[in-house]
DOBAKE-301247 format. One record per residue (C-alpha): residue number from 0; y, x, z. Coordinates in steps of 0.05 Angstrom, whole numbers. Layout:
BEGIN
{seq = NUM	Y = Y	X = X	Z = Z} $
...
//
This chain:
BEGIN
{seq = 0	Y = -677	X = 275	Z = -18} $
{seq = 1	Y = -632	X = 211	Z = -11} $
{seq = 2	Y = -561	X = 224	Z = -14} $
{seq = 3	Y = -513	X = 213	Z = 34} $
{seq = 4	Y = -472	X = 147	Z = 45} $
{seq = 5	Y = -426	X = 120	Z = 82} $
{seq = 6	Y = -390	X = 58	Z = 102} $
{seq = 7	Y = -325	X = 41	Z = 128} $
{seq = 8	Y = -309	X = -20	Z = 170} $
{seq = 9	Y = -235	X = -41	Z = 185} $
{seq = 10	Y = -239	X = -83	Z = 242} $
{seq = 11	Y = -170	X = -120	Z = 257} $
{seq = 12	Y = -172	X = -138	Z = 327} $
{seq = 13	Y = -228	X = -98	Z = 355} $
{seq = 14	Y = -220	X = -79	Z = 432} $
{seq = 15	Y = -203	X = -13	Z = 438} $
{seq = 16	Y = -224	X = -5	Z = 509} $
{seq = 17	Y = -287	X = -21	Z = 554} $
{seq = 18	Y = -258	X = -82	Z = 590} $
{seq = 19	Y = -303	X = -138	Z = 553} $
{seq = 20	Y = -361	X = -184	Z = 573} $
{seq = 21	Y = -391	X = -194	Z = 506} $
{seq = 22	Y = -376	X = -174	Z = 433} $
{seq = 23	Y = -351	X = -241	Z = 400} $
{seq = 24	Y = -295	X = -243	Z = 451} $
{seq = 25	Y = -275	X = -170	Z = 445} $
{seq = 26	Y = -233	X = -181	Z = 377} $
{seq = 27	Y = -301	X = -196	Z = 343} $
{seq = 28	Y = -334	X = -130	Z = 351} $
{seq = 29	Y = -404	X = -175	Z = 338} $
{seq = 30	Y = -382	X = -173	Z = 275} $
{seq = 31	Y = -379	X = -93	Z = 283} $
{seq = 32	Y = -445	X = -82	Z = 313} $
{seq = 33	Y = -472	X = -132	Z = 248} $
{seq = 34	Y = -448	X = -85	Z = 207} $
{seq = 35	Y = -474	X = -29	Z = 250} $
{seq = 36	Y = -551	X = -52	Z = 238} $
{seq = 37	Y = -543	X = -70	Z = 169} $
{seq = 38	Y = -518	X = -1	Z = 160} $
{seq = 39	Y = -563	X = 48	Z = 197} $
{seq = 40	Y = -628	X = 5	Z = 202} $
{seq = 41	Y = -686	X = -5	Z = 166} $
{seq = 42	Y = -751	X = -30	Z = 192} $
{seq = 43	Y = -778	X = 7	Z = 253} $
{seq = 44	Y = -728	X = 69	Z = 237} $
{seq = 45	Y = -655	X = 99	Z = 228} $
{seq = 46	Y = -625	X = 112	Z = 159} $
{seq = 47	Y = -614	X = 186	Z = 169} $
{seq = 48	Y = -580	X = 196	Z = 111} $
{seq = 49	Y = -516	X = 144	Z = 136} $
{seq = 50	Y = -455	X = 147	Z = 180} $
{seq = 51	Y = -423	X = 88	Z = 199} $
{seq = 52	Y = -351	X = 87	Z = 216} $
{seq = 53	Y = -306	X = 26	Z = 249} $
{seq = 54	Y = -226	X = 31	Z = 254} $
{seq = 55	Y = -215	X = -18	Z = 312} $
{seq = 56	Y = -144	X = -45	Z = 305} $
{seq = 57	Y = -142	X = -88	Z = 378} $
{seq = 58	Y = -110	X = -85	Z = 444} $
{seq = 59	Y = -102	X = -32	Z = 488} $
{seq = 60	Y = -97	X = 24	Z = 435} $
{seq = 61	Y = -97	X = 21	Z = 365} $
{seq = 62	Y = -121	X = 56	Z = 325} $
{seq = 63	Y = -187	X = 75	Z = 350} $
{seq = 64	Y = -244	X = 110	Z = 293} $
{seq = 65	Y = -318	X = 100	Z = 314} $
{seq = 66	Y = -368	X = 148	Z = 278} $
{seq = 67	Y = -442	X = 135	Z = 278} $
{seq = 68	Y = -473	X = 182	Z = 249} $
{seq = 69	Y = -556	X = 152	Z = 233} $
{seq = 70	Y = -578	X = 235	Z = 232} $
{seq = 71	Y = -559	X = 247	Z = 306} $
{seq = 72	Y = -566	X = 169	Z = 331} $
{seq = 73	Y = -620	X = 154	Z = 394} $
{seq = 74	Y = -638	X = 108	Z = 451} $
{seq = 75	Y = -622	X = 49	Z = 407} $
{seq = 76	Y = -647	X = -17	Z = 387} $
{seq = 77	Y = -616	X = -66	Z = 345} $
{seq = 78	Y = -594	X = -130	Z = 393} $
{seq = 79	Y = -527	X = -145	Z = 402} $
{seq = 80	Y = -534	X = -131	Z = 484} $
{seq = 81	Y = -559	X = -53	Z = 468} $
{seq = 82	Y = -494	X = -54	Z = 430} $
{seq = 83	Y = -451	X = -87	Z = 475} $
{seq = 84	Y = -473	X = -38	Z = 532} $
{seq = 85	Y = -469	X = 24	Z = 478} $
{seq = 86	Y = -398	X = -1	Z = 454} $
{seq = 87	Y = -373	X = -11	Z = 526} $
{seq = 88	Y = -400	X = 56	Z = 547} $
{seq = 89	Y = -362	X = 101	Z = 491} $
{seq = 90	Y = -306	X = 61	Z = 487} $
{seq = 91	Y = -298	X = 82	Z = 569} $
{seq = 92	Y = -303	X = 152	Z = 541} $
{seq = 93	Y = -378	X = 173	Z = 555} $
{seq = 94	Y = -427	X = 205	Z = 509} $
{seq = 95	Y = -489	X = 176	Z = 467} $
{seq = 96	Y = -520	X = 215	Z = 414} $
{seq = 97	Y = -487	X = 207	Z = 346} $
{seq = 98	Y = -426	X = 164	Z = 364} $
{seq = 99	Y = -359	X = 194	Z = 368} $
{seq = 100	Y = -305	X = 153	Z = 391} $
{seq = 101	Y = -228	X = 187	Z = 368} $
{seq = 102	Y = -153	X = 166	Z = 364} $
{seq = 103	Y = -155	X = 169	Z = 291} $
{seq = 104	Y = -121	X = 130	Z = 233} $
{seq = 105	Y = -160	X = 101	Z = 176} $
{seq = 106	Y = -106	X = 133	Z = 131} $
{seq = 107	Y = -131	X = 206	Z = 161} $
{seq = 108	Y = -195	X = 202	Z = 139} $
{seq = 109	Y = -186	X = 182	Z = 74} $
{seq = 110	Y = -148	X = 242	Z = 66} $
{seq = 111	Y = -199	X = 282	Z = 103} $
{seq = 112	Y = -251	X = 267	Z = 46} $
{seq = 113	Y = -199	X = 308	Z = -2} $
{seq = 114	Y = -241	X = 287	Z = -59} $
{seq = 115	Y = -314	X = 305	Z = -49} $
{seq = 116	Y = -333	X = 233	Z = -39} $
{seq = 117	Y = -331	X = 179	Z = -91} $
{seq = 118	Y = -288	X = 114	Z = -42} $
{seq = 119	Y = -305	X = 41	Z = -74} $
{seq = 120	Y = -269	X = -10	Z = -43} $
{seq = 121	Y = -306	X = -83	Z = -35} $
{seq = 122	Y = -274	X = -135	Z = -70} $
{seq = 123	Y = -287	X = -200	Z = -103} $
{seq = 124	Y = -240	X = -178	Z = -160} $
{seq = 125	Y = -269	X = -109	Z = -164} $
{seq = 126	Y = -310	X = -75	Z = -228} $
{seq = 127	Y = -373	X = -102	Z = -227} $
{seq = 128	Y = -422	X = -59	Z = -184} $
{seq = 129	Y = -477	X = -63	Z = -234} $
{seq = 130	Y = -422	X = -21	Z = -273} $
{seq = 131	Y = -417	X = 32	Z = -221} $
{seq = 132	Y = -445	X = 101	Z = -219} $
{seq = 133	Y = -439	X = 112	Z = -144} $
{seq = 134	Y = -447	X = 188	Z = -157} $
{seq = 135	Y = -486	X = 234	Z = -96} $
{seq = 136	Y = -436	X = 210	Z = -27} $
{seq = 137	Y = -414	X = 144	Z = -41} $
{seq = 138	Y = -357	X = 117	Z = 15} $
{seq = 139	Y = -352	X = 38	Z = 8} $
{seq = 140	Y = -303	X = 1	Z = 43} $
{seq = 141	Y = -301	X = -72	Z = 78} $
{seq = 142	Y = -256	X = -108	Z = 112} $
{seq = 143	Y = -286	X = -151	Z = 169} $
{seq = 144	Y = -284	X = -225	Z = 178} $
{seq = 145	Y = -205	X = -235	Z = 164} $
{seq = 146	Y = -210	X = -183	Z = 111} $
{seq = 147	Y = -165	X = -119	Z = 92} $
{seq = 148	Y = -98	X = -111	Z = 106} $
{seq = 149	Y = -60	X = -103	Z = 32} $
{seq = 150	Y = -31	X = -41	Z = 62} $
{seq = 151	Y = -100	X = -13	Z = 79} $
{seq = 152	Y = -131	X = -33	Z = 13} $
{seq = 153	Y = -59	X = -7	Z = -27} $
{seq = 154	Y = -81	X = 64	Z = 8} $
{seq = 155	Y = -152	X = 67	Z = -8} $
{seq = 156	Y = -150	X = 48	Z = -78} $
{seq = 157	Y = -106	X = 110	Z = -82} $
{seq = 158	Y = -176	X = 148	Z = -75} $
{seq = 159	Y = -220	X = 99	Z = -98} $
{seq = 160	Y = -230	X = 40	Z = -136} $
{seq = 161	Y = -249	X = -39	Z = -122} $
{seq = 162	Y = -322	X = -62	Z = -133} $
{seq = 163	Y = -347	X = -128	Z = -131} $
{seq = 164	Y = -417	X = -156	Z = -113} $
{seq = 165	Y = -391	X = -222	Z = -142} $
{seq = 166	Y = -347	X = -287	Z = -141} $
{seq = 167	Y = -396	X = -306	Z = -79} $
{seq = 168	Y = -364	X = -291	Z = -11} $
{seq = 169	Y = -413	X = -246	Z = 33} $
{seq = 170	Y = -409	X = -233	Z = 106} $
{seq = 171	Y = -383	X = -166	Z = 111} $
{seq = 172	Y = -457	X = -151	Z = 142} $
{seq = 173	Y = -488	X = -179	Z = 79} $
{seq = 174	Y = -452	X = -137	Z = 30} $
{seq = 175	Y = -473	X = -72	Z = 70} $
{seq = 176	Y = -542	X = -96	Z = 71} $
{seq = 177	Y = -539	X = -112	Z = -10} $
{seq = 178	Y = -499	X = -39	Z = -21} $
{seq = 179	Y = -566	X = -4	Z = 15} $
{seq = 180	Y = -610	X = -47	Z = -23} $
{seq = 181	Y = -580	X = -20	Z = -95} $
{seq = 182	Y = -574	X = 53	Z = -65} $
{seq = 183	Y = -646	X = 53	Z = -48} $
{seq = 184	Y = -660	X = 28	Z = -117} $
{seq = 185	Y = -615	X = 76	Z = -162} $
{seq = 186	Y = -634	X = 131	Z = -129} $
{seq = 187	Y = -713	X = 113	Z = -125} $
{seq = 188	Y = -700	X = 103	Z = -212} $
{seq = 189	Y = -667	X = 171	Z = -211} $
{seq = 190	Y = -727	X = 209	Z = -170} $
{seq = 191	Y = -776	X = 174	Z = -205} $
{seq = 192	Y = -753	X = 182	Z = -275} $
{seq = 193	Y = -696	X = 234	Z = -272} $
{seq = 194	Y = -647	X = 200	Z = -303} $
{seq = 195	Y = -591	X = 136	Z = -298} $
{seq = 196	Y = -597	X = 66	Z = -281} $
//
């Protein structure tokens, strides 16, 4: 059975409310819904095992917390309109299976994982994630394309610790999409041969 995984996506200036046209001009929430897909999809099918979360830090109302959870997630497809309309519909405050949309702080649900989770914050300075024994509920998290606050990063590290996928720069997208990549792969080594990478 795969384990569970999650990722965490602080988005800067990420609309907080319904009132956009597209995603790029919405305090790059494309970048959101690229991180979205590389997240909870994998060819023809959803990632059951994954929940997706986004703090949106833009206008009107900071902080927002978006929860996807892949187990409950339906009537989606992976195109950046199907997201647009999806965003703009819970951001207005209406349902769609397995997205929750709350006033929550990032700091709250750090706390909230009270240490059954192993956190690994992405870095290019970070321990090399070759390195890394992600343990059974890995938490990983990215900035988006400006990056992580200091503050934000000061606080996680206080549960966690920084990984690195390399000196290379990777979309924030790309890194998710690597991370799934080596999760599938330890945890295929560890069914199929019962022990470590």
């Amino acid at each position: 059975m795969s384990f569970i995984r999650e990722f965490i996506l602080y988005s800067r200036k990420g609309r907080t409310d319904a009132s956009f046209l597209n995603l790029r001009d919405a305090g790059r929430l494309d970048v959101v819904q690229e991180c979205i897909v590389a997240s909870l999809f994998l060819s023809h099918g959803i990632r059951r095992n994954t929940v997706f979360h986004a703090f949106l830090g833009g206008p009107p109302s900071p902080p927002l917390h978006l929860r996807i959870d892949g187990a409950f997630l339906r009537d989606v497809r992976t195109d950046q309109l199907t997201w647009g309309k999806i965003l703009r519909k819970v951001l207005s405050g209406k349902p769609h299976p397995g997205i929750t949309v709350e006033k929550r702080s990032f700091e709250s649900l750090l706390k909230a994982f009270s240490g059954n989770v192993n956190v690994f914050v992405l870095e290019e300075d970070g321990k090399n994630v070759f390195e890394v024994d992600f343990g059974e509920h890995p938490v990983f998290v990215l900035g988006d394309h400006i990056g992580l606050p200091k503050k934000v990063e000061k606080f996680a590290l206080r549960y966690g610790e920084k990984i690195s996928l390399g000196k290379q720069p990777y979309l924030a997208a790309t890194c998710i999409t690597i991370l799934n990549y080596l999760l599938d792969h330890f945890e295929l080594f560890k069914e199929t041969k019962g022990g470590k990478v």
